[in-house]
C-alpha positions, 0 to 999 in steps of 0.5 A: 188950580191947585186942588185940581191938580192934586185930584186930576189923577184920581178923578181919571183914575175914577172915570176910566178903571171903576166905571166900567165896573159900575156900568156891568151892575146896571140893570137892578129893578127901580122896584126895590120899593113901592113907595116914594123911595122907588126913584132912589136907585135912578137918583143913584145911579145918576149921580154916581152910577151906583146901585141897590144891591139885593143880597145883602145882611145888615148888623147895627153896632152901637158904640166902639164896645159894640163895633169893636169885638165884631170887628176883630173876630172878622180881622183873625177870620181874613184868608186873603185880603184886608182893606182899611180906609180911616181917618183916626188910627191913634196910637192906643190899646185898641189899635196895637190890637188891630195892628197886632192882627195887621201883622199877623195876617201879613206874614201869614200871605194875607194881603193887608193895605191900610190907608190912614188920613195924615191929620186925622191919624197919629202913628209912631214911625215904630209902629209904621216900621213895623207894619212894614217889616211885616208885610203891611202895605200902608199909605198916609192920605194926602200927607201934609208938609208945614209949607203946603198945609194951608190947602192940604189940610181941607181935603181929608180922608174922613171915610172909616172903611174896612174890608175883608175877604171882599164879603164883609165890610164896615162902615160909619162913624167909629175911628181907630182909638180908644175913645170910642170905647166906653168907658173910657179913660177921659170918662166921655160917654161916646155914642156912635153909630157903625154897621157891619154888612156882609153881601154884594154891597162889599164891592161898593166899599171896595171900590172906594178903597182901591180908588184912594189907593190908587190916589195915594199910592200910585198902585192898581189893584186888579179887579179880579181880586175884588170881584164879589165870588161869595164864597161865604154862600151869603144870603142877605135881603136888604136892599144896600147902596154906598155912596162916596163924595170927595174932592175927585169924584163929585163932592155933592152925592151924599149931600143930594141923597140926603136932599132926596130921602128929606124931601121925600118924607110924608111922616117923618125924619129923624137926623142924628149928627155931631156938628150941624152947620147945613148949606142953604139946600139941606136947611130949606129941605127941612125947612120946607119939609116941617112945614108940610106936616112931616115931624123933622126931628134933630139929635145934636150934641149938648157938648160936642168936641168943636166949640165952633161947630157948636157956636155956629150952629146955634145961628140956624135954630131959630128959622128951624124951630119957627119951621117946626123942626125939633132940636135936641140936645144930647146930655149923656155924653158926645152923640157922634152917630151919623145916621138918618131915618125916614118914614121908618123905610130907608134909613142911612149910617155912614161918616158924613156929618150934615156940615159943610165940609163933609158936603164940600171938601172930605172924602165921605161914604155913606151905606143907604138902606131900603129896610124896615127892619133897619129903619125901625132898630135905628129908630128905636136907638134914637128914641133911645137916645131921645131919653137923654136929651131935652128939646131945645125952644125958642125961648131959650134961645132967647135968654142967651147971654148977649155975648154967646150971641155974638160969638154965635154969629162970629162963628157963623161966618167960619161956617164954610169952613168948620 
């Protein structure tokens, strides 16, 4: 009762005002693609009443060393509007940075709105006040009081969204802090996946943002301020949605596109992740689709930053590899890339991890891309990547300690939960 309550208004709010958005955009062809992806956009527009749009460019970001210098240049560029959506704004170099430009642009007359989760973030009241003092409009995600924690603390905000002028945006796995940028002082390499898009797909993300806006501070934003006007004379050709799941809307969309993209591949899918602990629907999907002669490859973390994500999901591995999927375990570092690859066609970047608490109680958003070009430059990232792994087998393990056995399956019951 209590989690209802707490997204009635947002999930009105979603019903009413944005809706009437989405049904303006209908109408975009199902032929974007002439393959077995063409019933993605149908598929989309059924479950959340989006769409693929057109007119879109598309720039991969490797790493915080490769998002970062793109996405301050985009911050000093703004004239009118900049939106972020994050779960981690830390106290660091890099975010008195971006916080700096935050103030500048608000005193200059841009309108600067910033959402940061309540758990996730970390900012000093100094900096708050003076993100206020200078025009900065800033709200906490659901913020959490000691006494409420326990039902509070499992719906974050774990979106990573940034908009600026309503034509460019960012989305993926990257947070606000510094350790996302390599080197950096804990001496972790951090691999991480973002992308910078510049078209009409913008106004998806933007859609997101003035949603959580709305929920966090009881504030409408105009539509007329976020209308796409390209002014920019953009001129894209690949083919973009943006899904978002949370608690308010309908927490499945992003979990049943993946379903979708697995169980439509006939040569291959190719799934980085952080923490792997799948519901029975996307474990029997890649199951079943390794077992129809489709390579189904997994490029996990050899030491993630959840020792019990890690444990757990160690317990899914062996009906995996008996199914013929391929496990590797990444040794350069923290492999925090959230992406998916299929039959180098459609490809996927976004914050959801193939876990159950992005699949059932996190605000997620992911972009979907109907590109080759995409699909092929992300492929080779992961092959990249693959170089330095090693495929876990079936023997190894069977050569676990007993007791790394039992804690596997400790944590395996947590896995709802993780």
């Amino acid at each position: 009762y209590q989690k209802k309550k707490l997204f009635t208004k947002k999930r009105y709010f979603d019903n009413v005002y944005l809706n009437k958005i989405n049904e303006e955009q209908k109408g975009y062809a199902e032929t974007l693609v002439d393959s077995s992806f063409a019933k993605l956009p149908t598929l989309f527009y059924n479950i959340e009443q989006v769409n693929f749009t057109l007119n879109n460019q598309i720039t991969l970001l490797n790493n915080g060393e490769g998002k970062f210098p793109i996405f301050i240049r985009e911050l000093e560029r703004a004239k009118e509007s900049i939106h972020l959506d994050y779960y981690i704004i830390r106290e660091s170099e890099i975010a008195r940075q971006v916080i700096d430009i935050l103030c500048k642009k608000a005193a200059e007359g841009v309108k600067v709105r910033v959402i940061y989760d309540d758990v996730g973030s970390s900012l000093s009241r100094s900096t708050l006040a003076r993100m206020r003092e200078s025009g900065v409009a800033s709200y906490p995600y659901m913020p959490v009081v000691f006494s409420r924690l326990a039902h509070k603390a499992n719906y974050r905000n774990h979106r990573k969204i940034a908009v600026m002028d309503n034509e460019v945006g960012f989305v993926g796995g990257i947070n606000i802090n510094d350790k996302y940028i390599n080197p950096n002082k804990s001496g972790l390499y951090w691999r991480d996946t973002h992308i910078l898009i510049k078209g009409e797909a913008v106004i998806d993300l933007q859609y997101l943002f003035i949603s959580d806006w709305y929920f966090v501070s009881g504030q409408k934003i105009d539509l007329e301020e976020v209308r796409y006007r390209n002014l920019s004379k953009i001129k894209g050709t690949v083919p973009t949605s943006i899904l978002g799941s949370d608690y308010g809307r309908n927490n499945q969309t992003i979990k049943e596109a993946f379903f979708r993209m697995i169980t439509s591949a006939q040569e291959e899918v190719l799934i980085t992740t952080p923490y792997f602990v799948p519901d029975d629907s996307i474990l029997n999907a890649l199951k079943i689709t390794a077992k129809s002669g489709v390579k189904v490859s997994l490029l996990l973390p050899e030491k993630p930053d959840s020792r019990t994500a890690y444990y757990a999901s160690q317990t899914y591995f062996k009906d995996l590899l008996k199914s013929g999927v391929e496990i590797n375990y990444y040794t350069r570092g923290m492999m925090h890339s959230k992406t998916m690859i299929i039959d180098e066609a459609i490809s996927t970047v976004g914050s959801t991890n193939m876990d159950q608490r992005s699949f059932n109680l996190n605000a997620e958003v992911n972009a979907f891309m109907l590109s080759k070009k995409i699909a092929q430059d992300l492929k080779s990232n992961f092959m990249n990547d693959l170089k330095d792994s090693y495929p876990l087998t079936l023997e190894m393990l069977r050569r676990r300690k007993w007791y790394v056995k039992v804690i596997c399956s400790i944590a395996r019951l947590l896995a709802p939960i993780l």
